[in-house]
Every structure is written in structure tokens, then in C-alpha cells.
C-alpha positions in Angstrom: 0.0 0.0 0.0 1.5 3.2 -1.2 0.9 6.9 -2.4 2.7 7.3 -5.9 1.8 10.8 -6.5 -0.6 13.2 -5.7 -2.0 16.5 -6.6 -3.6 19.4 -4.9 -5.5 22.0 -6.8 -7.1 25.3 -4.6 -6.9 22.9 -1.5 -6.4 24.7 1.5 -3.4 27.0 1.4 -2.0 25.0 -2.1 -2.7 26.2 -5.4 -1.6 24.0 -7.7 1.0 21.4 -6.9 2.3 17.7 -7.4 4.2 15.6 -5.3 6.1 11.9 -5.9 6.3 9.9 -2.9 8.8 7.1 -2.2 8.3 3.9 -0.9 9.6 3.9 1.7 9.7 6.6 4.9 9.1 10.5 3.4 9.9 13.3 5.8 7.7 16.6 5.4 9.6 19.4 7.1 8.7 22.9 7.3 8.4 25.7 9.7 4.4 25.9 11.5 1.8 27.0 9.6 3.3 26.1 6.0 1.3 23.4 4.7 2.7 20.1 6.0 -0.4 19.1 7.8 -2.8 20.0 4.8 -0.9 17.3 2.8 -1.0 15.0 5.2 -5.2 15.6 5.5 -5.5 15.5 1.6 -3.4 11.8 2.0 -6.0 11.1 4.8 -8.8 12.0 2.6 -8.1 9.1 0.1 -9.0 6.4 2.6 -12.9 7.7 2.6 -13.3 11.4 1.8 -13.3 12.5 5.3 -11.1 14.6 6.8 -9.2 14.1 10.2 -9.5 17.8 11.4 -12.9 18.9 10.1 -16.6 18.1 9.2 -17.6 20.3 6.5 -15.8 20.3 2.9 -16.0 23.9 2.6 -13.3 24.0 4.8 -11.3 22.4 2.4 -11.7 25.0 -0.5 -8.7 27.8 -0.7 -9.4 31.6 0.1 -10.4 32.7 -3.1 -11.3 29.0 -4.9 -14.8 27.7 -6.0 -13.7 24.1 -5.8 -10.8 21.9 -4.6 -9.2 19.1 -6.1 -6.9 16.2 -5.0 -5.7 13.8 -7.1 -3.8 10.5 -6.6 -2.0 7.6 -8.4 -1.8 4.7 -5.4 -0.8 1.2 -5.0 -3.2 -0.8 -3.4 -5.1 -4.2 -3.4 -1.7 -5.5 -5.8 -2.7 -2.6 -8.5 -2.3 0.6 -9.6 -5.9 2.8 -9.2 -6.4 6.4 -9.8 -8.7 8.5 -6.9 -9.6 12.1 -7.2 -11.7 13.9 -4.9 -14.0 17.5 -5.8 -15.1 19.7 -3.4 -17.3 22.2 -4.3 -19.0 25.0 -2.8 -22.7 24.2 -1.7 -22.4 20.7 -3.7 -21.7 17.2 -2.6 -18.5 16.1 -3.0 -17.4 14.1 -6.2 -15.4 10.6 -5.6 -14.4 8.3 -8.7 -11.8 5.4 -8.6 -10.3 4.8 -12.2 -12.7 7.1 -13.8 -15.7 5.5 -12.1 -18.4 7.6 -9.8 -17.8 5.9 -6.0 -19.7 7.0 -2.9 -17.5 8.1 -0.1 -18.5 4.3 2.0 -17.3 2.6 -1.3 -13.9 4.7 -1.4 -13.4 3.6 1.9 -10.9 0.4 2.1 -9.8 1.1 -1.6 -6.6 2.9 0.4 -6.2 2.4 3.9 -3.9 4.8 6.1 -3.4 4.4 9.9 -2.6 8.3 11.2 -1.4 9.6 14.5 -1.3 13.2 15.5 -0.5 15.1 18.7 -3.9 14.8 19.9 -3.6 10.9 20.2 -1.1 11.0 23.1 -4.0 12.3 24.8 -6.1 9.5 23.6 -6.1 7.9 27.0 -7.0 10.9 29.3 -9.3 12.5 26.9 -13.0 11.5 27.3 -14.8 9.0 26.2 -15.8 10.8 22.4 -12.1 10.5 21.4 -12.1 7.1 21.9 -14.8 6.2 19.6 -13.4 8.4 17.0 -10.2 6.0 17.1 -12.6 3.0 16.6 -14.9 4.2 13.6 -12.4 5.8 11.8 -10.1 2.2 11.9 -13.6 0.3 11.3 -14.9 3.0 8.0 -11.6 1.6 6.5 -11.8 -2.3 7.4 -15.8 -2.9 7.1 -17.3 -1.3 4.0 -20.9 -1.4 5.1 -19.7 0.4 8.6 -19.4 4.2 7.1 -23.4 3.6 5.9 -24.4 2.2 9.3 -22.3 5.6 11.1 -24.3 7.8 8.9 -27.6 6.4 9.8 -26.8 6.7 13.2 -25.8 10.4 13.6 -29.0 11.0 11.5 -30.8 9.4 13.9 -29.5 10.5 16.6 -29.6 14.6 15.7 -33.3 13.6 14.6 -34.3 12.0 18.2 -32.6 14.6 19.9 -34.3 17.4 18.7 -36.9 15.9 19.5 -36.4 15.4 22.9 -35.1 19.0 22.6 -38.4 20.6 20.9 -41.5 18.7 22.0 -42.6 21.0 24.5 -43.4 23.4 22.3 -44.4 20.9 19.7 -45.9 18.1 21.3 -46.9 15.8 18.6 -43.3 15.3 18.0 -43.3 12.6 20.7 -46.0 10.4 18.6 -42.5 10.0 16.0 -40.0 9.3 19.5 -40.4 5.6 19.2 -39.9 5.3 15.6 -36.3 6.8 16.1 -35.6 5.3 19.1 -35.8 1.8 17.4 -33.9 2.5 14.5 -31.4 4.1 16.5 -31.3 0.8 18.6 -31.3 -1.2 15.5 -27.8 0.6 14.0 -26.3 1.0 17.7 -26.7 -2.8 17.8 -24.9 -3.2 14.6 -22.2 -0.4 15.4 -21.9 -2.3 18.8 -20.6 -5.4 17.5 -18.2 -4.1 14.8 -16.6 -2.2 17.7 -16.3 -4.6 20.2 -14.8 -6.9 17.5 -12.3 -4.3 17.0 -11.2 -4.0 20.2 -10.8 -7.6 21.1 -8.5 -7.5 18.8 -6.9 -4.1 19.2 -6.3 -5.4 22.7 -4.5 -8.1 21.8 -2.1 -6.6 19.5 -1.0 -3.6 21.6 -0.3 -5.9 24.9 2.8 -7.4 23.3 3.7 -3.8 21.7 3.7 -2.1 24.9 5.1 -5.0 27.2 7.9 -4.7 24.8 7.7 -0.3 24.6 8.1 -0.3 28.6 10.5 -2.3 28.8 8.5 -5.7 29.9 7.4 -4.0 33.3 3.9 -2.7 31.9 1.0 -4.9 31.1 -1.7 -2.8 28.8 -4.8 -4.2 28.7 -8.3 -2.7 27.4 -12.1 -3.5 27.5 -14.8 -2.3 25.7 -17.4 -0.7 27.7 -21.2 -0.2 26.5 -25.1 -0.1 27.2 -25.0 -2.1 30.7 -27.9 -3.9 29.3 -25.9 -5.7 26.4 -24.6 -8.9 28.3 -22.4 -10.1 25.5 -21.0 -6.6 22.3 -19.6 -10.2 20.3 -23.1 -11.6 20.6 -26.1 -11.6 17.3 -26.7 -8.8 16.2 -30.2 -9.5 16.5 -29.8 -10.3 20.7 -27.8 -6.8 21.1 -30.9 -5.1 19.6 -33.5 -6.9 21.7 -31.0 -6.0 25.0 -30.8 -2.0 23.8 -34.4 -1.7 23.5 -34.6 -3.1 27.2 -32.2 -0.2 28.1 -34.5 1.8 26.2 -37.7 1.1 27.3 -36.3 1.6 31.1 -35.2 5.1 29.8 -37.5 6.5 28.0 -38.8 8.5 30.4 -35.6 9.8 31.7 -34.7 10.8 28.1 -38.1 12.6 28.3 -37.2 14.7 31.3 -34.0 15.2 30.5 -34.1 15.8 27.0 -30.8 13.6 25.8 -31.1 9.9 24.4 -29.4 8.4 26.9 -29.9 4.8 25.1 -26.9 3.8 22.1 -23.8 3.5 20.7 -23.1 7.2 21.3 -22.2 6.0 24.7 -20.1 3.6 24.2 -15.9 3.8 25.4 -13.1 1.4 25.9 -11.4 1.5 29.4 -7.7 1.0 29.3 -5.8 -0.3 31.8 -2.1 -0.8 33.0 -1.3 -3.1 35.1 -4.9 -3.6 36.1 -4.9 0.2 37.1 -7.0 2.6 35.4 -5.2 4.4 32.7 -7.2 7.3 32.3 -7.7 8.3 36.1 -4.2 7.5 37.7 -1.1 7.0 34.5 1.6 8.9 34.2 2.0 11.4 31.3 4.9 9.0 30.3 2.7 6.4 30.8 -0.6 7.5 28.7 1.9 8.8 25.7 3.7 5.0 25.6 -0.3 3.4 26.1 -1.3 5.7 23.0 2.0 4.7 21.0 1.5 1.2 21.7 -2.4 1.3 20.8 -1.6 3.2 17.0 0.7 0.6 16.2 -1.3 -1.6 16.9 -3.9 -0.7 14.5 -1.1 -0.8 11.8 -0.7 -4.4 12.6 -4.5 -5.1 12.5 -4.5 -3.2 9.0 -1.7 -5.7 7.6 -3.6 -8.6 8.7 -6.6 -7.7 7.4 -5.3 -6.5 3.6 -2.0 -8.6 3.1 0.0 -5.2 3.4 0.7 -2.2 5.5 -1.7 0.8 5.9 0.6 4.1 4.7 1.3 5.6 8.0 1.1 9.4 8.7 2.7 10.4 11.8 2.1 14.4 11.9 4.6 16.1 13.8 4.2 13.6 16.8 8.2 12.7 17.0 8.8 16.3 18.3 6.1 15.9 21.1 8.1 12.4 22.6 11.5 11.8 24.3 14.7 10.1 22.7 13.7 7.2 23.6 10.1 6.9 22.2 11.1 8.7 19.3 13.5 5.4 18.5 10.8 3.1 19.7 8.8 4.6 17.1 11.5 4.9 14.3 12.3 1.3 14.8 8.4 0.0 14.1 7.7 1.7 11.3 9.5 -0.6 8.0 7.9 -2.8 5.5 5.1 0.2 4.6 5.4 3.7 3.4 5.3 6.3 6.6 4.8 10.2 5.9 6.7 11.9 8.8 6.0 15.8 9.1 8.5 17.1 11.2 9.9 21.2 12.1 13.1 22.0 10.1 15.3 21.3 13.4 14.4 18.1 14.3 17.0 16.2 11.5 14.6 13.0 11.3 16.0 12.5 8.2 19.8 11.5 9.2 17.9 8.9 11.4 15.0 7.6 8.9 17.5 7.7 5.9 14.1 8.8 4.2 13.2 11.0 1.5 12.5 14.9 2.6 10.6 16.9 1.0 10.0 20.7 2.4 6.9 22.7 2.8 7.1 26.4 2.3 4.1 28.4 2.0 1.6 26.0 -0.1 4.9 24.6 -2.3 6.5 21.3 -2.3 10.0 21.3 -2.6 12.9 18.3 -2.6 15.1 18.7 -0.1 
């Protein structure tokens, strides 16, 4: 799995410009504010049109541009394919693979990329939302069917809530509660088990990593955590439902008097652990970074089982925000794919990667 070459036309702060990628590791360096993170997100986009660091396309559209463009030759599945993405204002986005119209949920897992940012060392102490936002956007790329089932959720969701929100002064709104309430117990049952799935398996491929980070005195364990009233996430799909709608049916009128759904997947976390401690409530800052570490490449190794080859791996500007000695841990993990480092001018990654650099400079792409 590999970016060839891509292309950037009125996206964010670049105008018009190309870049060849090598196979290997590629090191993005730049002063702030430059670029390096917008070709990093365009990369991002590829794997299913959604970006990493915002929910509306507009965003993506340069000062002064009507549309955006990227562009991308990339190896993946043991071929050659050709993905662009349009953006334009007040219009849906535009996806085609070889010349063929795809939805976004039909790009997804056509390239697959595993990214990791600052924000993730704070993966373990953040709440609860970050959390889920590591396991759907793993999942969009792994289960094709999973981005439709996310979309029909939120819909639901922002649906039943306003009208938990609204029926006051619009009481007939509650004759349509029921109706949303079981569809959104029908996709949060669906949603459930593709995530627990995921962390089962998560779990057991960042133990070894971190034993092995910490220096074998750290076991990292994790659990997934959701409605109290599912007995078994791995369980039928059809038995999750029937166990939702129990938590449902005790809630309802809570959710009434309250005014939030309090019923779903939108609830749902994983609890970490080290060394059978809480991770979240009592770990070290050393500790939560080396958890986070551990958990990301993990999801690399679940992406190489799963499609015979390494996701492309974007590490943006996370080397700078870790000691020596993580920063070899790190280094030392990431062969046998192709990994886009972006990195500050001073930080030399290079000399230690042996890797291609490339430099950002106001919206142009430059060989180092």
C-alpha cells in the first residue's frame, strides 16, 4: 500500500502542486503553519473522503477557490488505481476510482492509512468521544458497510434529539420518538458489535507492543465498555438489539425529562488499563503517551492482517512531542510500509529515517 503521487488544486493553502512519494519513509519538514499538515489531511482523505480535522468540505476549499481538487496515483489491493476527490461549494463532493463515480463508504478500504497526530497522546486521558473516533475511523476503512451504518446513526440520533429538545413546544413530535428510538437501537446494535470486534483484537495486538515499549514492566490491557444492558458486544446482532431496547424502554422517560437519548452506541468507550490500574484516572504522562504509541501501532498491525499489506502511515509532527527514547521506539516499528513523517526544520529526522525529505514552504512542495 502506497501513495505514488498526488495532486492538490485550490486545497487549502495549495494552489496547484504535485508531489512523488517514495516507498519507503518520506519526511515533510517545514516551519508551522506552511502546509505540512494539509498534505497530510488530503493523503487522509483518500482512505474515505473524510477529513481528520474537520466536518464540512468547505473548509477544504482555498481563500479565493470555488472548488478543490486532489488527485492520486496509489498502489493498493496489488494494482495501480487512480482516486480524485472534488469539493465544491454548496455541492456534494465528487469521488471516482479509475474514472468510475464511487460514494464516499465505497472509497473507503480502496486505500487504507493508519494516522497519528498530537492529539492521540491524549487518547487515554481524553473522554470518552475521542475514543470512539479511534474505533470508527479504523472500522470505515476495514468494514465497508460500517461508514453507511455511522451515517444512519448520527442522522438518527440529531433527529431524536431534537426531539427530545423541541416537543414541549411541539408536542406531537413525541407520537414519532419511538420510531427513532428503534432505529437508532437497531444501527447502535450493529455499530456495537463491529466495535467490540475491534477492540478484542486491538487489545491483543497492543499488549505485546507495549510490554515490549516499557521495557517488559507494563502490562496494557483494554475493554470495551457499553449499554450495561448488552450482556455479550460479540453476541447476534439481533440479541444486542433486543438488549438495547430493554435499556431503552427503562429510559425512556428519563430521556423525556432530560431531554438527551441516553440509550446507544453514542455511549459507548473502551477502558484502558495498565497493570490492572485505570489508565485514564491514575497514568503517568509518560505512561498515557507509551499506552497511545503502543495502541496506534497496533492498528497498523491489524490493518496488515486484514489487507496482506501495511496501511501508509502518517505520523504528523508527533516525534517532536516524545523523548529520545520513544522517538527510537517509534522509528524502529515503522518498515515494510510507506510512513509520511512531518517534522519542524530542526528536528534532523531525516539522518535517522534515511528517508526521502521533502520541504513545505508556504503551499509549495520542494525536494530537499
Amino acid at each position: 500500500m502506497r501513495i505514488r503521487r498526488i495532486a492538490l488544486s485550490g486545497f487549502r493553502n495549495y494552489d496547484e502542486e504535485a508531489v512523488e512519494f517514495g516507498p519507503d519513509v518520506n519526511v515533510i519538514a517545514g516551519v508551522n503553519a506552511q502546509g505540512k499538515t494539509n498534505l497530510l489531511e488530503a493523503v487522509y482523505l483518500l482512505t474515505g473522503a473524510h477529513s481528520f480535522r474537520t466536518r464540512y468540505d468547505r473548509d477544504l476549499i482555498g481563500f479565493g477557490c470555488d472548488w478543490a481538487s486532489v488527485l492520486a496515483d496509489v498502489d493498493a489491493g496489488g494494482r495501480e488505481q487512480t482516486i480524485r476527490l472534488l469539493f465544491r461549494r454548496g455541492q456534494r463532493r465528487q469521488v471516482t476510482v479509475n474514472g468510475a463515480r464511487k460514494t464516499s463508504g465505497e472509497l473507503a478500504g480502496v486505500m487504507t492509512a493508519v494516522l497519528f497526530s498530537p492529539d492521540d497522546l491524549y487518547l487515554i486521558k481524553e473522554g470518552a468521544a475521542a475514543r470512539r473516533r479511534l474505533m470508527d475511523a479504523a472500522i470505515v476503512q476495514l468494514r465497508t458497510g460500517y461508514a453507511a451504518v455511522l451515517s444512519d446513526f448520527n442522522r438518527l440520533y440529531e433527529n431524536k434529539t431534537r426531539i427530545l429538545k423541541d416537543f414541549r413546544d411541539k408536542p406531537r413530535l413525541l407520537d414519532t420518538l419511538d420510531e427513532f428510538s428503534d432505529g437508532l437501537a437497531r444501527c447502535s446494535a450493529k455499530i456495537i458489535r463491529y466495535r467490540a470486534s475491534f477492540v478484542e483484537r486491538l487489545a491483543e495486538q497492543a499488549a505485546p507492543i507495549h510490554r515490549e515499549f516499557s521495557g517488559g514492566g507494563e502490562d496494557l490491557s483494554m475493554a470495551y465498555r457499553t449499554v450495561s444492558t448488552v450482556t455479550d458486544p460479540l453476541g447476534p446482532v439481533q440479541e444486542i438489539y433486543y438488549q438495547i431496547c430493554d435499556h431503552q424502554e427503562q429510559h425512556r422517560q428519563a430521556e423525556i425529562e432530560s431531554g438527551q437519548c441516553l440509550t446507544g452506541a453514542h455511549k459507548d468507550d473502551i477502558d484502558i488499563a495498565i497493570n490492572g490500574v485505570s489508565a485514564r484516572s491514575f497514568a503517568s504522562q509518560g505512561q498515557t503517551r507509551t499506552a497511545a504509541l503502543s495502541i496506534k501501532l497496533a492498528e497498523r498491525e491489524i490493518f496488515k492482517s486484514e489487507t496482506g499489506e501495511y496501511p501508509v502511515l502518517l505520523l504528523d509532527d508527533v516525534l517532536s512531542e516524545l523523548d529520545a527514547g520513544r522517538q527510537e521506539f517509534v522509528l524502529n516499528r515503522i518498515g515494510g510500509g510507506q510512513t509520511l513523517i512531518t517534522c519542524c526544520e530542526d528536528l534532523q529526522i531525516s539522518r535517522r529515517t534515511g528517508g526521502r525529505v521533502l520541504t513545505v514552504r508556504g503551499g509549495r512542495i520542494r525536494e530537499a
